[in-house]
N, C-alpha and C positions, 0 to 999 in steps of 0.2 A: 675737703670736708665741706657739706654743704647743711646749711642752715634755710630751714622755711618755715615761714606761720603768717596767720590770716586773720586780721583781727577787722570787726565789722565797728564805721564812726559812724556817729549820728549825726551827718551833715553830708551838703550837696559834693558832688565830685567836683564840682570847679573851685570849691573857696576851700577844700584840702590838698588840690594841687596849690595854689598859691601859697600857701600856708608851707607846705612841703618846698619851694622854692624862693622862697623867703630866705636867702643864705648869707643877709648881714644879722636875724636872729639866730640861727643857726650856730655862727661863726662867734658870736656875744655867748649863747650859751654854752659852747665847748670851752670858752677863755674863763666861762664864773666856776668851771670844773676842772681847773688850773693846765689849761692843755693851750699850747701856743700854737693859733694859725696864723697864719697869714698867707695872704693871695697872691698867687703866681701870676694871673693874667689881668688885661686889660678891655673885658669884656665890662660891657654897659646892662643890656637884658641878662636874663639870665641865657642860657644856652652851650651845647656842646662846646667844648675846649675850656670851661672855667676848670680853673685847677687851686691846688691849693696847698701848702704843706706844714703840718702837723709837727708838735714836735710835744712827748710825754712821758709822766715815766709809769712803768709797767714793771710788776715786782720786784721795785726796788733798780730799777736799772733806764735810761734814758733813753725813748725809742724814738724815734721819725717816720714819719709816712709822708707819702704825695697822696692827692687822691684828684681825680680826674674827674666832671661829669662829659660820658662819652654819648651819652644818649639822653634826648629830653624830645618825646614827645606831647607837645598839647595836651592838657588832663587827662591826660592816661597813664605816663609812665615817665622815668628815671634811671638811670646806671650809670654808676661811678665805678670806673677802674682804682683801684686801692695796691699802692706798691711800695714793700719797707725791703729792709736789706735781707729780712729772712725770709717773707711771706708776700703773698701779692693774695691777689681780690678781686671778688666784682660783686657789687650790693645792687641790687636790683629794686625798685616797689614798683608795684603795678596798682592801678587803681580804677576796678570794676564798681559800675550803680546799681546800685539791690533797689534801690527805689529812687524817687526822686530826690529824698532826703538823710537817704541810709547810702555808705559807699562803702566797700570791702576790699582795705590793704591790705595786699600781699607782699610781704617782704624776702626777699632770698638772697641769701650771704652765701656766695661760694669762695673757699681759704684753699688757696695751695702752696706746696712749700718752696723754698727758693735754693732749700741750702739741707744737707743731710740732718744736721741738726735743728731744722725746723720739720724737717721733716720726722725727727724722734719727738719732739714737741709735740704734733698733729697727732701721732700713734697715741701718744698718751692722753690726750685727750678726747680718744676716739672709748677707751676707757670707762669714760664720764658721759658718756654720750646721752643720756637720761636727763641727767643734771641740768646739760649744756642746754639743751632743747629746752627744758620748762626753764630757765633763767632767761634764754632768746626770747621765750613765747612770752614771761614777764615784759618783757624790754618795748617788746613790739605793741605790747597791752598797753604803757607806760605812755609810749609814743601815740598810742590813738586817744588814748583820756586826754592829754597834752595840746591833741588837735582837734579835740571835742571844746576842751576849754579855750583856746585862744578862737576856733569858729566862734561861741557863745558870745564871747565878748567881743567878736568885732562885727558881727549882724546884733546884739545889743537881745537878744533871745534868753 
């Protein structure tokens, strides 16, 4: 099942990659939305092989994930392998300049199943696929206001 949307920030593409790779904020705000990471590796920069594994609950029931960054190009882009015991992943952002001062995230979640019963899970959410889309497109909207606001405040704008 695959997940896309495109939401346009009002800031330069190099201080929303940063911002985007910023992953002890990141890693601060998944723990104040009571979700336990902690880091697998012993990288210093950010870069390919950080990893990390996740531990939450999700309808009532305790889930885990690892997640991978497998690719990290220089202000342009991202991809994190995502792997739990029913489902795996791979979340993408790309990040194109409309102007000097305008950038256009693209974000793409691809979910496949791991296990028949993830995989009746995915069917039924294939369902809601309406929903699921403008709830993503929410998310993704969230996430660039988010990157609007921490730019603002750290060019002082």
């Amino acid at each position: 099942m695959r997940f896309s949307s495109k939401q346009d920030v009002e800031a330069p593409m190099e201080p929303i990659f940063q911002i985007l790779t910023d992953f002890d904020t990141w890693e601060t705000a998944a723990m104040r939305r009571g979700i336990e990471v902690e880091r697998k590796d012993t990288l210093i920069q950010p870069g390919a092989g950080m990893r990390w594994a996740a531990k939450f609950s999700y309808r009532g029931k305790a889930r885990a994930m690892e997640l991978e960054l497998t690719q990290l190009d220089p202000t342009q882009s991202l991809r994190f392998a995502a792997v739990s015991q029913a489902l795996e992943g791979v979340i993408s952002m790309e990040l194109i300049a409309q102007s000097p001062k305008r950038t256009r995230l693209h974000v793409v979640v691809d979910i496949t199943p791991r296990s028949l019963t993830a995989r009746l899970f995915l069917q039924s959410l294939r369902l809601a696929r309406a929903k699921l889309d403008r709830k993503f497109d929410q998310r993704i909207a969230m996430l660039a206001g988010d990157i609007e606001l921490r730019y603002r405040s750290r060019s002082g704008a």
